[in-house]
N, C-alpha and C positions, 0 to 999 in steps of 0.2 A: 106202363102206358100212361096212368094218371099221372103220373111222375114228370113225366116227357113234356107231357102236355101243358101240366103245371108251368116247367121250366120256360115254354114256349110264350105261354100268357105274360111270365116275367120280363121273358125276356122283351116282346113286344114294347109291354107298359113302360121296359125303360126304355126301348127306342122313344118313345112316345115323347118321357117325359124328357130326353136328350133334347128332341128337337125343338123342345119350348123354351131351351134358353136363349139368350140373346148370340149374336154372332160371335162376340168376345170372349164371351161366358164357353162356350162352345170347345172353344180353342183350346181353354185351359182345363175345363169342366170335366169333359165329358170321359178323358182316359180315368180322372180318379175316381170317379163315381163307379165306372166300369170297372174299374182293379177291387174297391171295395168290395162290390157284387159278387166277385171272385173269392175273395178273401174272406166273408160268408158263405159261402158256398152256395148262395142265391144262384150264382153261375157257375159253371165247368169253363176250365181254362181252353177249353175247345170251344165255347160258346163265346166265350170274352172276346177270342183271338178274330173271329168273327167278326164280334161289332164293330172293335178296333178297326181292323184290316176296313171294314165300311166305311166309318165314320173319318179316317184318313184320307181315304179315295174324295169324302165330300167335302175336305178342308180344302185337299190340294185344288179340287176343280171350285173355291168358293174362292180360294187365292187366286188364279188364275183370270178368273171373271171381277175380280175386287180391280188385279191389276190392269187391266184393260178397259174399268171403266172410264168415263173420260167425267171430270169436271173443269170449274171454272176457277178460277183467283184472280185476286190482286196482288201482284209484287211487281213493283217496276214496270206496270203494266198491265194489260186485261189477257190473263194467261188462261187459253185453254189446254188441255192436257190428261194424258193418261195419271193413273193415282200413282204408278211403280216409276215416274219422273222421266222414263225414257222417251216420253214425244211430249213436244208441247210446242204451239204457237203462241204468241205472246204478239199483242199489239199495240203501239207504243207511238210517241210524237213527241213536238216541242213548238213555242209559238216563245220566239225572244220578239220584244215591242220594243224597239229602242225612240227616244228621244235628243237632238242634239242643238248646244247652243255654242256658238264663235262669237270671239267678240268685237264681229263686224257683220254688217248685214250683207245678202250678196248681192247686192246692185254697189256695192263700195268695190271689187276689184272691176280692174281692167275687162275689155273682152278677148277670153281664153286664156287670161291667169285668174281667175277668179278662185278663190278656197273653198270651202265648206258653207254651206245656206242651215241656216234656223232650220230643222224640218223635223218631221214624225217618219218613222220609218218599222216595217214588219220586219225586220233584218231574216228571220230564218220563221218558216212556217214549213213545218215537215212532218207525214205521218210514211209510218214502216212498220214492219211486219219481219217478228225474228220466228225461224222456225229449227227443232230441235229434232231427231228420229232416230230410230234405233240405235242409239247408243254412241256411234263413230260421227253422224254428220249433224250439220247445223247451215246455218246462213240467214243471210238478210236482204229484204230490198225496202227502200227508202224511196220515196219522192218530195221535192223538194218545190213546194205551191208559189214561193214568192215572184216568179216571174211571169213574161203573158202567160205562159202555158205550163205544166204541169215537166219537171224536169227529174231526168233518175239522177238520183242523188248516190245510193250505194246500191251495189247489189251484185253478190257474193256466194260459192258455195264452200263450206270449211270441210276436213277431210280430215280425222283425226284418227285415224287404226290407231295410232302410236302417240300417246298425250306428248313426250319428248319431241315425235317429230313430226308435225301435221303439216297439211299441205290446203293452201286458198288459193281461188281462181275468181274472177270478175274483178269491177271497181270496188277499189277499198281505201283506206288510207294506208301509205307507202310508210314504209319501216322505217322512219328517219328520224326525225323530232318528237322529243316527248311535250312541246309545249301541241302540237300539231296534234299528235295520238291521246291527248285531253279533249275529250267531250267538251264541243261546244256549252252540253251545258255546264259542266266544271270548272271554264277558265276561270284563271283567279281576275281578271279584269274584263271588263266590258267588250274589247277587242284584244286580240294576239298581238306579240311584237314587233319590229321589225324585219328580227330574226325568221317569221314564217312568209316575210315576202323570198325568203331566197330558200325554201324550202319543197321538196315534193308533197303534193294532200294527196288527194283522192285522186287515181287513176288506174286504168284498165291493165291487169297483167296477171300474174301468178306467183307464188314465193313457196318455199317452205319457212315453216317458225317451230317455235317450243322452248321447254322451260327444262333442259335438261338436269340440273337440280335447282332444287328451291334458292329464291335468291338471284340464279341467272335466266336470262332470254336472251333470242338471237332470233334472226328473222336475214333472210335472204333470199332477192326475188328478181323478175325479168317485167320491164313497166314500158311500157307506149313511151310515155317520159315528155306524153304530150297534153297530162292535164286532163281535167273530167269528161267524161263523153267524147273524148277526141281518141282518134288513129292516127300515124302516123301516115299521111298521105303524100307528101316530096319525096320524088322517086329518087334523091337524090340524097335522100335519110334514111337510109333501112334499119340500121343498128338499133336491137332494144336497148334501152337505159338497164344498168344492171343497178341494184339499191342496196345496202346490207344496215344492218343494223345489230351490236351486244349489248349487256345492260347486265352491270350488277349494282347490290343492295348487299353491301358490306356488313353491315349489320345484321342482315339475314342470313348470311353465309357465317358468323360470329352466333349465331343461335339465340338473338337477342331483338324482340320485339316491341322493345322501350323505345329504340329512336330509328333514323334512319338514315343512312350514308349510302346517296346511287351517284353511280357515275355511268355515261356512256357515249359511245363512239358509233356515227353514223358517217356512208360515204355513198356517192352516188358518183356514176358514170357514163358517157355518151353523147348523142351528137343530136345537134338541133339545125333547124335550116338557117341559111347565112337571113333569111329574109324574117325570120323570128323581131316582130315589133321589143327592142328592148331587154332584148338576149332570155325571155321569158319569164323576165322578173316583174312581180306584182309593186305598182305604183303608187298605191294607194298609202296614206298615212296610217296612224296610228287612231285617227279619229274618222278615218273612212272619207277624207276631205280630198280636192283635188287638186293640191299644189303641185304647180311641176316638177319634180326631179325625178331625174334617169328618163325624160319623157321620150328622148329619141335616141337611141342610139344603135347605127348603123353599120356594117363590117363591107369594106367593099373583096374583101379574100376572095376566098372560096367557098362554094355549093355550101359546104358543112363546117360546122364551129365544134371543136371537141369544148367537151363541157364536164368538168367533175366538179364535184361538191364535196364539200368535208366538213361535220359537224360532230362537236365535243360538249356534253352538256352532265350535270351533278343539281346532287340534291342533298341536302343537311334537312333534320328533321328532331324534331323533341315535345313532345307534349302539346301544347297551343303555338309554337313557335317551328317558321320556315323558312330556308334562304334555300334560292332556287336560279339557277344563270344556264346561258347556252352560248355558243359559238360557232358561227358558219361563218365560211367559204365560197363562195364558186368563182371556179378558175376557167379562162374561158381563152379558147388558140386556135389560131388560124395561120394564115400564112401571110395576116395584118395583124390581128388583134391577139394579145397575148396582155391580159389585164384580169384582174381579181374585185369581182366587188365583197366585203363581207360586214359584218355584223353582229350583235351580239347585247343581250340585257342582263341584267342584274335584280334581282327581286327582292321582299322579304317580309311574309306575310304573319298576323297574329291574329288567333283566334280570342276574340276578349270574353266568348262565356266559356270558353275553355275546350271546347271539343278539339282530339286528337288531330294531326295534322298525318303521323305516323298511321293509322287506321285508314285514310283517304288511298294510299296507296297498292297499288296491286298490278304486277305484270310489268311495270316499267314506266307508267303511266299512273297518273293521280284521276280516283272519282270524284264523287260530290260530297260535299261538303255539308255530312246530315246534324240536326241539333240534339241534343240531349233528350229534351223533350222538345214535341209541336208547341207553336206559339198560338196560348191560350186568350181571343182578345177580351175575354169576360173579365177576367185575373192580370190580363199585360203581364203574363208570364211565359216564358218559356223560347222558343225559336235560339237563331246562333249570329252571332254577329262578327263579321270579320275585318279588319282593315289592313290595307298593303299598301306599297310603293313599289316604283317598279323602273330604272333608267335604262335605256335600249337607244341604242347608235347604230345609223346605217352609215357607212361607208363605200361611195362610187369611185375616188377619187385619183384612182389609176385612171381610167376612162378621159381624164384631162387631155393625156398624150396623146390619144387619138384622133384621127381622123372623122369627125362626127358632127352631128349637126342638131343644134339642139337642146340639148344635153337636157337640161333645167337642172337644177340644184344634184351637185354630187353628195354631198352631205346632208346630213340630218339625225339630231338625237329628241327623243323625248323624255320627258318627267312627267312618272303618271303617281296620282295618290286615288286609292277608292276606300270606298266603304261599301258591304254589303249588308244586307239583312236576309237570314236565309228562314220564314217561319215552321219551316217544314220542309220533307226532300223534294219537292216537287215546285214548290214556289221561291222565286229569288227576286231581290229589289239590289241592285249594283248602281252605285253613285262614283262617278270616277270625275276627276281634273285633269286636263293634260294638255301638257304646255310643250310647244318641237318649235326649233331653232334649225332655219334651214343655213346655208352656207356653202360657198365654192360654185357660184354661177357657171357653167358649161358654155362654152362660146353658141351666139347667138339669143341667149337667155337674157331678158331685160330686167329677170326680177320679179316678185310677186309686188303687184299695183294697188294699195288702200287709199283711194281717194286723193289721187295723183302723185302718191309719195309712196315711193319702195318699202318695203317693208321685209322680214325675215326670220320672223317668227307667229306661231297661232297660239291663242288658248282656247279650250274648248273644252265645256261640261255635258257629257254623257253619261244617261239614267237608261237605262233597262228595265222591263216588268218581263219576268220567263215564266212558261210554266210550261211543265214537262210530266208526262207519264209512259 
């Protein structure tokens, strides 16, 4: 009986002194202490089997309650979240400040050829909210502040049973170009090419995608094909735009993480109203200026313009060093018009404090560009600095033979040089040159007017200050 008793006192005193260890201590603690106990004979292996079997039951229900607490972080954002990583909101933004100079004022053109004005400009001011759940789903929405009013910018929900083959619905950016499917804040210059006026962004529809093995992606989907926040509303348009996009990284598929070889192949299909301003190509330069070319062009056919696209674009990659080109298409038919405009740039960037170029890349598409270390200003030490060039030709010039009116300039290439400075992942300063040569006046076109004399070229220095979390 004293026996018994005794044993029970023991036993208690080590429940006692178990539960005064730390959580960690716990984990690892509390079996050997108890096998000891045993192993002395302090315990009976019916009494050990006991605490065990208890102190189990308090791990599993300590795990349980560990993982479904929810905390806070930083990473790319202000993440809240469960500790076991299966939910988490993260919320997140970007504020680009751009600055631009020409080198002419705008009271020097004509009225209604006028170029680009000296201005200050918020280019992108946007806050969103990504959210992550049980395991399979995720998504994003986005608003985008720079205009009068508050505009949806993304917003999406991802659907991944199967990491190979997932499935998205809402606005998103469309599976075509990888210069496009680069985070604004990642471009390697201040503005995109000319290459993403003749390209699909963000629009409302649905795809499957995934990364069947390492190395490749594909993505294949059904798009409005009418651009952001828009539907297709001409009853005289019903067709979705179909979009596909593959992508390999030859180097990855070779088992080799040193450098980088992608190549990939984008195509888009479908039909747009004959009354589409411009067959829905974006007019704008390179420098976001307003010179006229492609500014009108008309189809007098029929109701609907079949419309495909076709883009081929590659990437070389090695240490600090990057050459990067793309290639599109759209071809466009009716029962007048049967003309192609396309286009295409040529890159080739260097990181001069040396960070990887190879590392930026993931999924088909390049990130940001982080430094070795932050840029220290006590010391002026640290941050990443990068410089590129970059040549990009639009081509309208099928469009000649048409019946049109208007035209403004069928041609146009730019030369862009920049430099960044990147102090940290989250802040960027971009200094860019760029100089476009316009060419092939479209009938009715008089020309860009600088102070009563034609003119057919711009230059124009663009500074950016980003910051993004």
């Amino acid at each position: 009986m004293k026996q018994a008793k005794l044993r029970g006192v023991i036993a208690a005193v080590s429940g006692a002194l178990l539960m005064g260890f730390g959580a960690n201590a716990m984990a690892d603690s509390t079996d050997d202490i108890v096998n000891a106990l045993i192993a002395k004979g302090v315990l009976t292996e019916e009494e050990g089997s006991l605490l065990l079997k208890g102190r189990a039951g308090e791990k599993e229900a300590a795990e349980k309650k560990s993982a479904g607490a929810v905390t806070a972080r930083y990473k790319d954002g202000i993440v809240i979240g469960t500790e076991d990583g299966k939910n988490s909101l993260t919320v997140n933004g970007r504020v680009h400040f751009d600055s631009r100079w020409f080198d002419y004022s705008e009271s020097d053109g004509a009225i209604g050829q006028k170029s680009g004005a000296d201005t200050f400009d918020v280019r992108r001011a946007r806050i969103g909210l990504k959210a992550r759940f049980l395991d399979y789903y995720s998504g994003e929405v986005v608003f985008n502040g720079t205009g009068d009013a508050p505009v949806l910018d993304v917003a999406y929900l991802n659907v991944a049973w199967w990491k190979p083959v997932q499935f998205r619905v809402g606005q998103y950016k469309q599976p075509f170009s990888m210069e496009q499917l680069t985070s604004s804040n990642n471009i390697d210059f201040v503005e995109r090419s000319f290459v993403d006026k003749l390209v699909p962004a963000k629009e409302i529809g649905a795809m499957v995608h995934g990364a069947p093995v390492a190395g490749i992606t594909y993505a294949l989907g059904f798009t409005s094909g009418e651009g952001q926040n828009k539907v297709e509303e001409d009853a005289n348009v019903d067709d979705k735009d179909i979009v596909g996009r593959v992508t390999a990284n030859f180097a990855e598929l070779a088992g080799s993480k040193d450098w980088l070889a992608h190549a990939g192949l984008a195509f888009s299909k479908g039909d747009i109203s004959q009354s589409t301003r411009g067959f829905g190509i974006s007019r704008s330069t390179e420098t976001r200026s307003s010179v006229n070319y492609l500014q009108s062009i008309v189809s007098t056919g029929d109701n609907d313009i079949d419309r495909s696209r076709l883009g081929l674009e590659a990437a070389v990659a090695y240490g600090p060093f990057k050459l990067q080109s793309q290639w599109v298409k759209n071809s466009f038919d009716d029962n007048v018009v049967d003309e192609d405009v396309k286009a295409y740039y040529v890159q080739a960037l260097w990181t001069i404090t040396g960070e990887s170029q190879v590392d930026r890349y993931k999924g088909g598409a390049f990130s940001g560009l982080k430094p070795k270390s932050n840029f220290d200003p006590k010391n002026f030490t640290g941050g990443a600095w990068e410089a590129g060039i970059r040549y990009s030709k639009f081509d309208a010039s099928d469009f000649s033979k048409t019946l049109a009116v208007n035209h403004g300039y069928l041609e146009a290439d730019a030369w862009t040089a920049g430099l960044k400075f990147v102090p940290n992942p989250h802040v960027r300063f971009m200094l860019d040159y760029v100089k476009t040569d316009f060419e092939n006046a479209g009938d009715g076109f008089a020309g860009l007017m600088v102070n009563g004399k034609e003119v057919d070229d711009e230059k124009a220095i663009l500074f950016r200050t980003q910051f993004a979390f």
